[in-house]
N, CA, C and O of each residue as an XYZ file, in Angstrom:
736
protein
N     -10.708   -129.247    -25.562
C     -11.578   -128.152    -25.903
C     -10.835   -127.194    -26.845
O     -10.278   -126.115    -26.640
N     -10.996   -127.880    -27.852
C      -9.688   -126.909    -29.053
C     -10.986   -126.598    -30.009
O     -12.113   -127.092    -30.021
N     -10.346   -125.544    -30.833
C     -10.476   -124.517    -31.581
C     -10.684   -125.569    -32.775
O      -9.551   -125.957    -33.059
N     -11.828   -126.347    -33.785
C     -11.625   -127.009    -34.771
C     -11.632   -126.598    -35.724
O     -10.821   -127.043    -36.536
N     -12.695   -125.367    -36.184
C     -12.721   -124.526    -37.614
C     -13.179   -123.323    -37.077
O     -13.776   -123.025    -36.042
N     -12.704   -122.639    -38.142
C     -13.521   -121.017    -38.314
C     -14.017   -120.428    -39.152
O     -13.413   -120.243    -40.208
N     -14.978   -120.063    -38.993
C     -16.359   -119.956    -39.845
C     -16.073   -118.198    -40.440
O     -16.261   -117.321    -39.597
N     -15.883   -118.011    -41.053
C     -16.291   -116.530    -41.754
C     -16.866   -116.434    -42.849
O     -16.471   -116.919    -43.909
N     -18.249   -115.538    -42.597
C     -18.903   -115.788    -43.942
C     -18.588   -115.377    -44.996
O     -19.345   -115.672    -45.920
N     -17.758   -114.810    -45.213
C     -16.925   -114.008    -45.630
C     -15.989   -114.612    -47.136
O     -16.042   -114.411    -48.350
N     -15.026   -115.573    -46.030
C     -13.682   -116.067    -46.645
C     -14.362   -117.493    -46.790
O     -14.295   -117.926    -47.941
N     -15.116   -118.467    -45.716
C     -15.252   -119.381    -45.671
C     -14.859   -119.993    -44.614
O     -14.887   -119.246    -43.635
N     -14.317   -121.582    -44.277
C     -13.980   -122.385    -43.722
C     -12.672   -122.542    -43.034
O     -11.993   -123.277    -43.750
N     -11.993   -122.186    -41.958
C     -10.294   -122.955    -42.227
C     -10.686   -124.088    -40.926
O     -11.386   -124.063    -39.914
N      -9.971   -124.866    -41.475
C     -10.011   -126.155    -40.303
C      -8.691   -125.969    -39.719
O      -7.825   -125.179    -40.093
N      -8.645   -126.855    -38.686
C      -7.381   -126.688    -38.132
C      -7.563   -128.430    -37.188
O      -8.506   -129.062    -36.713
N      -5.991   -128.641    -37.316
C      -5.878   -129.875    -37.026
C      -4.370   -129.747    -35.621
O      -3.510   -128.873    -35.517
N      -4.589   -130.929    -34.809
C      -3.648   -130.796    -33.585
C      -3.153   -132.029    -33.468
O      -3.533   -133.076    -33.992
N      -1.723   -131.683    -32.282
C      -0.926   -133.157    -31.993
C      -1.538   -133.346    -30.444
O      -2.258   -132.611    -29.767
N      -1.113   -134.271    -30.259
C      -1.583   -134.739    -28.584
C      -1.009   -134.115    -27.783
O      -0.865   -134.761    -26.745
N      -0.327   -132.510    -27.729
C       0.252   -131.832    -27.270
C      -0.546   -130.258    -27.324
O      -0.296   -129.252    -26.660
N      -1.145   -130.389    -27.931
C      -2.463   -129.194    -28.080
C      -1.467   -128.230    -29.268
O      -1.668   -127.024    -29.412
N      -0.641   -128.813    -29.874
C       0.083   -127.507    -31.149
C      -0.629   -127.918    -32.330
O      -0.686   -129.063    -32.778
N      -1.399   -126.428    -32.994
C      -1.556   -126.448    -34.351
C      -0.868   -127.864    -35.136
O      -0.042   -128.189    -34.282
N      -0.784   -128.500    -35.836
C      -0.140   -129.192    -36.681
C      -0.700   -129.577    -38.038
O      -0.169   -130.506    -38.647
N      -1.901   -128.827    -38.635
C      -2.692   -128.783    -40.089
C      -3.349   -127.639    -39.513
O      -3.679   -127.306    -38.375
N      -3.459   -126.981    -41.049
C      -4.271   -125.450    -40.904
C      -4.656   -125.647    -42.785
O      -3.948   -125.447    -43.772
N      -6.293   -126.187    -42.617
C      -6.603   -126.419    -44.244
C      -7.085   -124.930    -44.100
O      -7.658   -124.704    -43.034
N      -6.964   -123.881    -44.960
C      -7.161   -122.529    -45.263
C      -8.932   -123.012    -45.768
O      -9.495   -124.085    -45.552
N      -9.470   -121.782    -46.487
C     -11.028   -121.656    -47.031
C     -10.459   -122.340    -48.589
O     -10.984   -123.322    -49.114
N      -9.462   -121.695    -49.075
C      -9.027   -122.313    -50.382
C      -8.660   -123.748    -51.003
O      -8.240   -124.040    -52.123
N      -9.063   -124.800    -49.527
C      -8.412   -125.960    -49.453
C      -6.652   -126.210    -49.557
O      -5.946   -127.138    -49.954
N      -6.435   -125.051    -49.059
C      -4.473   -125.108    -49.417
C      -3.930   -125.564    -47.866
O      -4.172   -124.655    -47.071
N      -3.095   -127.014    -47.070
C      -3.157   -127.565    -46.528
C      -1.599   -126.577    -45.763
O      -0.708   -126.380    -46.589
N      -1.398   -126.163    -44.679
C       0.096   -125.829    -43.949
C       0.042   -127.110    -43.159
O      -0.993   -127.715    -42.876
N       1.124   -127.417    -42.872
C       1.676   -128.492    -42.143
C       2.950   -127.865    -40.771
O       3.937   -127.145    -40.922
N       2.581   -128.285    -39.940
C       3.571   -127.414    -38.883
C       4.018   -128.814    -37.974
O       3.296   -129.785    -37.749
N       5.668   -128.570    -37.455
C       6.141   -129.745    -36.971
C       6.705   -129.297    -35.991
O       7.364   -128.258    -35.992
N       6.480   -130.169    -34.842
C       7.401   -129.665    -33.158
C       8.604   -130.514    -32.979
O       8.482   -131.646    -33.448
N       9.670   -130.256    -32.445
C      10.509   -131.021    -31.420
C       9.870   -131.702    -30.220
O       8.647   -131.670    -30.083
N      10.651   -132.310    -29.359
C      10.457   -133.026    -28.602
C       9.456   -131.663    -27.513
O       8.340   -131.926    -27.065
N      10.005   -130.582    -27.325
C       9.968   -129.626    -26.026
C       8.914   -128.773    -27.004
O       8.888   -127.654    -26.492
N       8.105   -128.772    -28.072
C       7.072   -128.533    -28.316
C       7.715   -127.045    -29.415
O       6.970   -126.494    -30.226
N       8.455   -126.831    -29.306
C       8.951   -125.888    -30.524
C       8.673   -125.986    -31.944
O       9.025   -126.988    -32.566
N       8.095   -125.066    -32.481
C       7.810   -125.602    -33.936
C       9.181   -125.700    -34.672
O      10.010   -124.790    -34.687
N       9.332   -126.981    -35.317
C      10.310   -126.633    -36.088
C      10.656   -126.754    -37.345
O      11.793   -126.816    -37.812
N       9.423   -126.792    -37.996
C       8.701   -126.656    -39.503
C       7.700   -126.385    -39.842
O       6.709   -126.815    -39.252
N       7.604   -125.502    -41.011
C       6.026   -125.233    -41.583
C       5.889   -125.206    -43.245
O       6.669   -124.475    -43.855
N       5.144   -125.803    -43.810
C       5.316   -126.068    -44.748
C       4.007   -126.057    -45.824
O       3.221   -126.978    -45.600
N       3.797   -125.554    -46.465
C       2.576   -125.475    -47.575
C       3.073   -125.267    -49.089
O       4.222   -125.045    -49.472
N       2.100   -125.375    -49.714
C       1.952   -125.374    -51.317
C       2.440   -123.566    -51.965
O       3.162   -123.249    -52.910
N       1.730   -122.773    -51.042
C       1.798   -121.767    -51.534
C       3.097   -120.692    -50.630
O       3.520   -119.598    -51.003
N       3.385   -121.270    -49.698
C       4.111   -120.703    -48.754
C       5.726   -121.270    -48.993
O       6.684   -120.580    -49.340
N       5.718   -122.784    -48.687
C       7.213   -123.351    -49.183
C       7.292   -124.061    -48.119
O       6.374   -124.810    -47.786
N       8.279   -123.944    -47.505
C       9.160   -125.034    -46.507
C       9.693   -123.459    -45.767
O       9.975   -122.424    -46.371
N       9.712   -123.745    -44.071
C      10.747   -122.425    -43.350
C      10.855   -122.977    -42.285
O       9.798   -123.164    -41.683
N      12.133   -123.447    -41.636
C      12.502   -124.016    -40.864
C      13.437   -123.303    -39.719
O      14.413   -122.584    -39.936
N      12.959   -123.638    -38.595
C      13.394   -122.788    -37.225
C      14.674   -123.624    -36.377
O      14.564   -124.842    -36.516
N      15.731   -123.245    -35.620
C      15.991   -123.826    -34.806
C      16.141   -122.935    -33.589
O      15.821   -121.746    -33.588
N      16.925   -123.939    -31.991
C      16.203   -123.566    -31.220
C      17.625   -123.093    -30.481
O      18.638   -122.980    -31.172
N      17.661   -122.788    -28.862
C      19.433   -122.644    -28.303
C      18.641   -123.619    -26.781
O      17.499   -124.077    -26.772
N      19.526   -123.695    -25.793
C      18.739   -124.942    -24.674
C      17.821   -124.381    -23.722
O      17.278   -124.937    -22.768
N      17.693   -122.701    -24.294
C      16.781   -122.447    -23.252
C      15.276   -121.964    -24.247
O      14.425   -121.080    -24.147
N      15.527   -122.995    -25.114
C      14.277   -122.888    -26.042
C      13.630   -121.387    -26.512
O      12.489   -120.927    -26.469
N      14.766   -120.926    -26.920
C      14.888   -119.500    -27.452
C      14.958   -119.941    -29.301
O      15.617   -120.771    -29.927
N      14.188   -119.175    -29.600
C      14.413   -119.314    -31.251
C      15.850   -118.651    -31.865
O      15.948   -117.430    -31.735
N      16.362   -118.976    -32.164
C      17.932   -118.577    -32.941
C      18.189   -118.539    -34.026
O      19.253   -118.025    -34.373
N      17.038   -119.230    -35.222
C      17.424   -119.315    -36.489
C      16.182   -119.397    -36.841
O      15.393   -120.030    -36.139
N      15.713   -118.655    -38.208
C      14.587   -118.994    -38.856
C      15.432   -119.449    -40.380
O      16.629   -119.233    -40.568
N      14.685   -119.984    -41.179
C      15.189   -120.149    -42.429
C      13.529   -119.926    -43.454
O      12.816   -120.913    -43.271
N      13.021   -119.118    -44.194
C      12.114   -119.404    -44.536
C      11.849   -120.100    -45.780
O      12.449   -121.149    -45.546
N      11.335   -120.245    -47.007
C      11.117   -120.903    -48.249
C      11.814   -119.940    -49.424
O      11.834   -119.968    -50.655
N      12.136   -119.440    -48.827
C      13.082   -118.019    -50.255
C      14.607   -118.508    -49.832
O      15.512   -118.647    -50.655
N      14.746   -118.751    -48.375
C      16.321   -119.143    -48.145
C      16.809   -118.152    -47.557
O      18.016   -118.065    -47.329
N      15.845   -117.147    -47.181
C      16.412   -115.821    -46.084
C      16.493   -116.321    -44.902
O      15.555   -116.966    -44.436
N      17.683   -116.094    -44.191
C      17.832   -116.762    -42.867
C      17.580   -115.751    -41.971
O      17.404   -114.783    -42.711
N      17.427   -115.296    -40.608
C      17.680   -114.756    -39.653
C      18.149   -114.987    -38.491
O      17.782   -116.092    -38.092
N      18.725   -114.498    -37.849
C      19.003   -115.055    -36.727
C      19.157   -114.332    -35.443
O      19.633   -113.198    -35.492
N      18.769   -114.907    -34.139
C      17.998   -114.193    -33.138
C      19.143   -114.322    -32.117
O      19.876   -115.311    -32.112
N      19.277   -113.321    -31.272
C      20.467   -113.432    -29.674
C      19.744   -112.464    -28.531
O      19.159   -111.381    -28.491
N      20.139   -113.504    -27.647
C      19.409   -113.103    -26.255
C      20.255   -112.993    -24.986
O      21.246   -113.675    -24.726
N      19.713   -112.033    -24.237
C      20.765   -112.179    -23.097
C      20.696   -112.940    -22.232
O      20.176   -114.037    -22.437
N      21.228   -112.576    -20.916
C      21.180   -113.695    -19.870
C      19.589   -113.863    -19.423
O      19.112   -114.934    -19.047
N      19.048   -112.947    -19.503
C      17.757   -112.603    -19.107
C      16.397   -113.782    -20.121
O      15.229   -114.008    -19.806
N      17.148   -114.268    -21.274
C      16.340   -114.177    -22.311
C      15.520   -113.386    -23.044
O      14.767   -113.843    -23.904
N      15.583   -112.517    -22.839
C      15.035   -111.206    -23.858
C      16.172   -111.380    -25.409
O      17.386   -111.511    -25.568
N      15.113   -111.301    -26.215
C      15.977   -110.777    -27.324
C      16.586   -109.240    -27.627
O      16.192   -108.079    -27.523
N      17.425   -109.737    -27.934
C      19.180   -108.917    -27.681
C      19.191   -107.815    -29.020
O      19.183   -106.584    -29.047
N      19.222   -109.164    -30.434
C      19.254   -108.622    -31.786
C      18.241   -109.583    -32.834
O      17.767   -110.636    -32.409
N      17.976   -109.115    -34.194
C      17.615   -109.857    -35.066
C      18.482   -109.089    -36.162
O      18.667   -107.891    -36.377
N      18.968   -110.324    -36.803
C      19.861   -109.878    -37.786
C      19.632   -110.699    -39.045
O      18.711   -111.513    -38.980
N      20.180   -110.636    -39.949
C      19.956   -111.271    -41.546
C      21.100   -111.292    -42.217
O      21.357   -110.418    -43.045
N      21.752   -112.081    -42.001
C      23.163   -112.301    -42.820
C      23.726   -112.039    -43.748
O      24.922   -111.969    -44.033
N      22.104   -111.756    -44.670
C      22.216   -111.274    -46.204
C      22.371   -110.068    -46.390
O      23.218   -109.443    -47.028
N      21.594   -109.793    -45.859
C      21.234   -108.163    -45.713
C      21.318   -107.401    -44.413
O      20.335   -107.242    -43.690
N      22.448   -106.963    -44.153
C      23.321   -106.217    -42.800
C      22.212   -105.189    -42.357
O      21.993   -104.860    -41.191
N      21.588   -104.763    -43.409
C      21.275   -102.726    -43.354
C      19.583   -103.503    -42.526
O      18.838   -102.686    -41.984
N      19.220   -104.796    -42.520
C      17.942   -105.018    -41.932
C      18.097   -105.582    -40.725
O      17.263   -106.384    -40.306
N      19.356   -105.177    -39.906
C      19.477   -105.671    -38.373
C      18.430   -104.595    -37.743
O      17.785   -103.624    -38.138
N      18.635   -105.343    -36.509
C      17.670   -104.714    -35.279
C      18.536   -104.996    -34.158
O      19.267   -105.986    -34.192
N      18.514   -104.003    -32.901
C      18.926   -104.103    -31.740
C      18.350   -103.880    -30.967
O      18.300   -102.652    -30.903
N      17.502   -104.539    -29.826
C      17.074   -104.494    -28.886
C      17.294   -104.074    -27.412
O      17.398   -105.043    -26.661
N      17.377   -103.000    -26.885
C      17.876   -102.561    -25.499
C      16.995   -102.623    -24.464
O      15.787   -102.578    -24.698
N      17.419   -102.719    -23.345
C      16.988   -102.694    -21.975
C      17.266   -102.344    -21.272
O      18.476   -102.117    -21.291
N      16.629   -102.008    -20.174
C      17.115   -101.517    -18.655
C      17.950   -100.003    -18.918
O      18.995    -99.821    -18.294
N      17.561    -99.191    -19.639
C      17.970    -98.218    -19.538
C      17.578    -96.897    -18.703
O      16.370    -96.656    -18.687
N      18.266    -96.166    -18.132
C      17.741    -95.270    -17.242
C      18.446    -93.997    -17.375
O      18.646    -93.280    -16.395
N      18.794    -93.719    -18.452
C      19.387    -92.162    -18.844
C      17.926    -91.416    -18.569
O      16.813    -91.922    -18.425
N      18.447    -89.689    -18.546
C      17.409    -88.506    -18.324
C      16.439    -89.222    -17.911
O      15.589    -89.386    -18.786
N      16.195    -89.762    -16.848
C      15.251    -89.901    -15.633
C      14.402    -90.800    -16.212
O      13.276    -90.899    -15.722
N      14.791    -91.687    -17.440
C      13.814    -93.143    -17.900
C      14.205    -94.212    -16.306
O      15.245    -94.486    -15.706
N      12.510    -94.607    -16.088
C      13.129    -95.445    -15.268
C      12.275    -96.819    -15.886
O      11.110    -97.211    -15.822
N      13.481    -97.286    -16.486
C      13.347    -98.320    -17.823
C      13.722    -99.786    -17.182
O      13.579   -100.638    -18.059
N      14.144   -100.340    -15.968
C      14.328   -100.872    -15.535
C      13.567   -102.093    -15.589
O      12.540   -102.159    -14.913
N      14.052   -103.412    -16.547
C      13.050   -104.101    -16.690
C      11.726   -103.971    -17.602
O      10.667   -104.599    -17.624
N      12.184   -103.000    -18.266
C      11.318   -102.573    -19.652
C      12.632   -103.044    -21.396
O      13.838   -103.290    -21.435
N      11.941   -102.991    -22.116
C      12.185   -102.680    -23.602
C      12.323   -100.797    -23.304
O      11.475   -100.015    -22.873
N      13.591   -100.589    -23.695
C      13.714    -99.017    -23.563
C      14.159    -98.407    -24.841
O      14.274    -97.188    -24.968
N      14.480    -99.504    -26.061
C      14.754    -99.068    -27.010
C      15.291   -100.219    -28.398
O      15.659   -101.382    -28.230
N      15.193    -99.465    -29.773
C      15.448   -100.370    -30.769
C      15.974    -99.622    -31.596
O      15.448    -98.577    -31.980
N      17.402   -100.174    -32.098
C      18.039    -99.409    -32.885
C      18.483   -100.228    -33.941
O      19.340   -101.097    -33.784
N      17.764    -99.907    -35.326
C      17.865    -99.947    -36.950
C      18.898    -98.908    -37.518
O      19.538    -97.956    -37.071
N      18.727    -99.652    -38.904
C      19.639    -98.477    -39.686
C      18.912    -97.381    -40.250
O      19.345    -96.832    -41.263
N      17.770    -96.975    -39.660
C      17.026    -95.768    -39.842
C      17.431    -94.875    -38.576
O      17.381    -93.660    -38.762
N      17.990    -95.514    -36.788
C      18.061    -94.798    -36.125
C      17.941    -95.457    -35.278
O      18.303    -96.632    -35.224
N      17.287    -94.692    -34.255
C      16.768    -94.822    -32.249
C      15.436    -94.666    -31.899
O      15.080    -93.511    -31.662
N      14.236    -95.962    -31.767
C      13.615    -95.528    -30.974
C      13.543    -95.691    -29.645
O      13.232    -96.818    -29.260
N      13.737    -94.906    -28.887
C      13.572    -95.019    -27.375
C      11.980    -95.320    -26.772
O      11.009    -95.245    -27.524
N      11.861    -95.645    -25.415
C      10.762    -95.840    -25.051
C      11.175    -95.373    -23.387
O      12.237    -95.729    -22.876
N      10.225    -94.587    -22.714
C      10.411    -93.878    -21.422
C       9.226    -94.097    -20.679
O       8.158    -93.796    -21.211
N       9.237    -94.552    -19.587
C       8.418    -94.958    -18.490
C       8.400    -94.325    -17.204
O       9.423    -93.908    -16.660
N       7.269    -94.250    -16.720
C       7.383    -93.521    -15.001
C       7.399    -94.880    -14.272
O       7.478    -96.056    -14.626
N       7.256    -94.013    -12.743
C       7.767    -94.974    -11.714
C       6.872    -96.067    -11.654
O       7.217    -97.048    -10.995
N       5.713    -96.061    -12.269
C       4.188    -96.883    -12.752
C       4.577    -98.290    -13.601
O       4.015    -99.383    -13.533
N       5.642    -97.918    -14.357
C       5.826    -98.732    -14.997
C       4.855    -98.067    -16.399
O       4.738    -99.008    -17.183
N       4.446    -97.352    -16.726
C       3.573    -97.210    -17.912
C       4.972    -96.017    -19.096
O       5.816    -95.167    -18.813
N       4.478    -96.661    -20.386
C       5.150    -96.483    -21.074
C       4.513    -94.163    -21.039
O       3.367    -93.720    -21.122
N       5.440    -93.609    -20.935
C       5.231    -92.202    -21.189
C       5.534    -91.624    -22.415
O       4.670    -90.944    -22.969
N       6.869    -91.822    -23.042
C       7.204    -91.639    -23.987
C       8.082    -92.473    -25.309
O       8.965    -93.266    -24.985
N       7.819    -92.269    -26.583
C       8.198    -92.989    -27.475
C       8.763    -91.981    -28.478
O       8.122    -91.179    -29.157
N      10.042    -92.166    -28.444
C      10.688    -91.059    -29.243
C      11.700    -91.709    -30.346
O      12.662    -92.396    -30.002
N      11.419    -91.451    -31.567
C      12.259    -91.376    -32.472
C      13.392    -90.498    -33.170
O      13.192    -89.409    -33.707
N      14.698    -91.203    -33.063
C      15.801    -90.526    -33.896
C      16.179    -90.642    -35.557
O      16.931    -91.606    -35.695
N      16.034    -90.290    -36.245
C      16.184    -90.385    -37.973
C      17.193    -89.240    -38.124
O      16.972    -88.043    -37.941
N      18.643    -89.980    -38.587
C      19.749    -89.365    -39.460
C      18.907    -88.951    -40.257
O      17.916    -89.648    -40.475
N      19.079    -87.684    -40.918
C      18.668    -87.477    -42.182
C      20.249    -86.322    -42.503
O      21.194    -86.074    -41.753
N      19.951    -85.847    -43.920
C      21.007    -85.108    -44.557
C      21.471    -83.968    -43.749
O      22.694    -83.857    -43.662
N      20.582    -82.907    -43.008
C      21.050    -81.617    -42.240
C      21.163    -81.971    -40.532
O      21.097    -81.184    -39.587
N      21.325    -83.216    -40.533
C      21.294    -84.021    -39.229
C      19.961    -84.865    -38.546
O      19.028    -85.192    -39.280
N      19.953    -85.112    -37.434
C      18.753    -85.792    -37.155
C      17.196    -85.033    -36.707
O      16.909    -83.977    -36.144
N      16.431    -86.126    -37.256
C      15.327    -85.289    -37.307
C      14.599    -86.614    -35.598
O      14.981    -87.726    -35.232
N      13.700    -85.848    -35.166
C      12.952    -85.921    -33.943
C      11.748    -85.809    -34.145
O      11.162    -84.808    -34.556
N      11.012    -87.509    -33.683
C       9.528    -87.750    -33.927
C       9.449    -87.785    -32.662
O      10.570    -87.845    -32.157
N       8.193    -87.769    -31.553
C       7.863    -87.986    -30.281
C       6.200    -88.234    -30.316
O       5.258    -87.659    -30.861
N       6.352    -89.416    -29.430
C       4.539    -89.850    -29.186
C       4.443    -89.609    -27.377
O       5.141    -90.364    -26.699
N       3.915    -88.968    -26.936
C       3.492    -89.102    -25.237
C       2.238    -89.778    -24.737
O       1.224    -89.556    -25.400
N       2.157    -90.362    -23.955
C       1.392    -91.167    -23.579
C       0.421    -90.777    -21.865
O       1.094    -91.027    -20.865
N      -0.640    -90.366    -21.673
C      -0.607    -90.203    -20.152
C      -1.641    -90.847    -19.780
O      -2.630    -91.135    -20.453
N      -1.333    -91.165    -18.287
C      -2.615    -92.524    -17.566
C      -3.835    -91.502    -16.666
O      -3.770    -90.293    -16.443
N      -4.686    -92.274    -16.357
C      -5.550    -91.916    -15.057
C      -4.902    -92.200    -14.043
O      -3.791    -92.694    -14.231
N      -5.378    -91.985    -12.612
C      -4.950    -92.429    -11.626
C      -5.014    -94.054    -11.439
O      -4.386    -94.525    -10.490
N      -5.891    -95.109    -12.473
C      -5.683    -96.540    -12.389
C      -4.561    -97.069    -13.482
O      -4.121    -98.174    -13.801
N      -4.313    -95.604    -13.918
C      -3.116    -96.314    -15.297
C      -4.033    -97.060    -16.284
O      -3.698    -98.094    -16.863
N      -5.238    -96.432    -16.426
C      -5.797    -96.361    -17.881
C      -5.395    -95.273    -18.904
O      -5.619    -94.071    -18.762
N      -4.910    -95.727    -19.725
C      -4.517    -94.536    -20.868
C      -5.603    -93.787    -21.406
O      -6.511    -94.323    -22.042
N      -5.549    -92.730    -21.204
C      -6.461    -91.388    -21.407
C      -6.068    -90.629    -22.565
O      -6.934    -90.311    -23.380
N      -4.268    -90.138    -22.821
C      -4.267    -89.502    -23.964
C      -2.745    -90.083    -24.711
O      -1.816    -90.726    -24.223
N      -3.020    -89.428    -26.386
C      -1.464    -89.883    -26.548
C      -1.119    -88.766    -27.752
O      -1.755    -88.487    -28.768
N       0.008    -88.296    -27.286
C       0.383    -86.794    -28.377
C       1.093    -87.341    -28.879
O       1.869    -88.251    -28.588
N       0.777    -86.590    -30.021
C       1.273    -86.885    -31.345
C       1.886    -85.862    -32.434
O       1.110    -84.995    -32.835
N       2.916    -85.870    -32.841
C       3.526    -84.292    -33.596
C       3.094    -83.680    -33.591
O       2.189    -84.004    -32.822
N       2.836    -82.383    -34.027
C       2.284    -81.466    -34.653
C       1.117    -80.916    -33.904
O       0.141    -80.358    -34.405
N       1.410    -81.215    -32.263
C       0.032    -81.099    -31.556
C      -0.718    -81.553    -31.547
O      -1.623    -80.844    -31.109
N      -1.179    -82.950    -31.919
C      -2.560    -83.398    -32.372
C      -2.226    -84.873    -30.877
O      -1.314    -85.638    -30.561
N      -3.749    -84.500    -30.360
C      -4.004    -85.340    -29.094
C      -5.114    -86.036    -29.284
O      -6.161    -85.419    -29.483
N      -5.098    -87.771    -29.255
C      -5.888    -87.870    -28.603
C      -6.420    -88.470    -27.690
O      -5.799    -89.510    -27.470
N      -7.509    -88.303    -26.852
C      -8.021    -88.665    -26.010
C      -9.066    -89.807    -25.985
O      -9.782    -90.098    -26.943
N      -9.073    -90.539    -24.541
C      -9.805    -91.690    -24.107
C     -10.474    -91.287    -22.912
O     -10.024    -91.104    -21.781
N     -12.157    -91.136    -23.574
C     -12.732    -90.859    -21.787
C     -13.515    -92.377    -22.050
O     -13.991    -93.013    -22.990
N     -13.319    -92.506    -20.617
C     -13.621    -93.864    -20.095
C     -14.815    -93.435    -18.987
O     -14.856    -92.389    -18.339
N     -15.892    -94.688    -18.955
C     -17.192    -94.589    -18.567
C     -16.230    -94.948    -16.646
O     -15.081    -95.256    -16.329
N     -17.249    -94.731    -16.028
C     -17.579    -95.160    -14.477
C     -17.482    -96.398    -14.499
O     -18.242    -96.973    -15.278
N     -16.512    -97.257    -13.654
C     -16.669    -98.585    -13.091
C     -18.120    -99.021    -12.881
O     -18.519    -98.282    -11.981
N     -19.043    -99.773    -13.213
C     -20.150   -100.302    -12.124
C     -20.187   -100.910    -11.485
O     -21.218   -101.053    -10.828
């Protein structure tokens, strides 16, 4: 019971074609332009390939974690995870200044981040991410070096009593809000 084409009246047609494993493996676009996608044994893609796109090739580590992309320009990246499997970093060999660092489990000033994404740090800075005892994300705060030191963005987030998100602040005072209808 797979997905064979999609109709938009719009764009047109894309078909889509599968292996006896239920993975994508042809994606004819509306333009007739054909991608080709290839798995390993353990179902990992580990090629994709078109006319207009190129050749970008993935590999894998044994706990079927992605570790390497290579795409059709020849930009590589490459991915590290912890014991947990969460990704750790994404980095680019070429270009240092476009790493990423991924943190976890952090619980400074009363984040109780435990088992969350608590933060990502670029060469623009720190964003943090802060959670209550709910587990719901509360706050999202950004750090940016700039020239007279760092500058401070902040988004807040607050739930109902079911931990439906109701509001989310935003600089400069500006809120907004989610009213939500009655269960029936």
């Amino acid at each position: 019971n797979r997905v064979s084409k999609i109709v938009d009246p719009l764009q047109g047609v894309t078909a889509l074609g599968y292996n006896s494993d239920d993975k994508v493996t042809k994606v004819v676009d509306p333009r007739g332009v054909t991608t080709l996608y290839t798995y390993d044994s353990l179902g990992n893609r580990i090629s994709s390939k078109s006319p207009d796109g190129g050749t970008s090739t993935y590999g894998y580590d044994e706990a079927n974690n992605l570790i390497r992309s290579t795409d059709a320009r020849g930009v590589v990246t490459e991915y590290a995870y912890d014991a947990l499997n969460r990704l750790i970093s994404k980095s680019y060999p070429a270009t240092p200044a476009l790493n990423i660092k991924f943190l976890y489990d952090q619980t400074a000033d009363g984040n109780l981040g435990v088992g969350h994404l608590t933060g990502l740090q670029d060469s623009a800075g720190v964003l943090t991410y802060t959670y209550d005892a709910k587990g719901n994300l509360v706050r999202q705060y950004r750090s940016v070096g700039v020239n007279s030191g760092d500058y401070y963005e902040t988004l807040n987030y607050g739930y109902d009593a079911a931990r439906n998100l109701v509001q989310i602040g935003y600089p400069s005072n500006i809120n907004l809000t989610y009213t939500r209808n009655s269960a029936a």
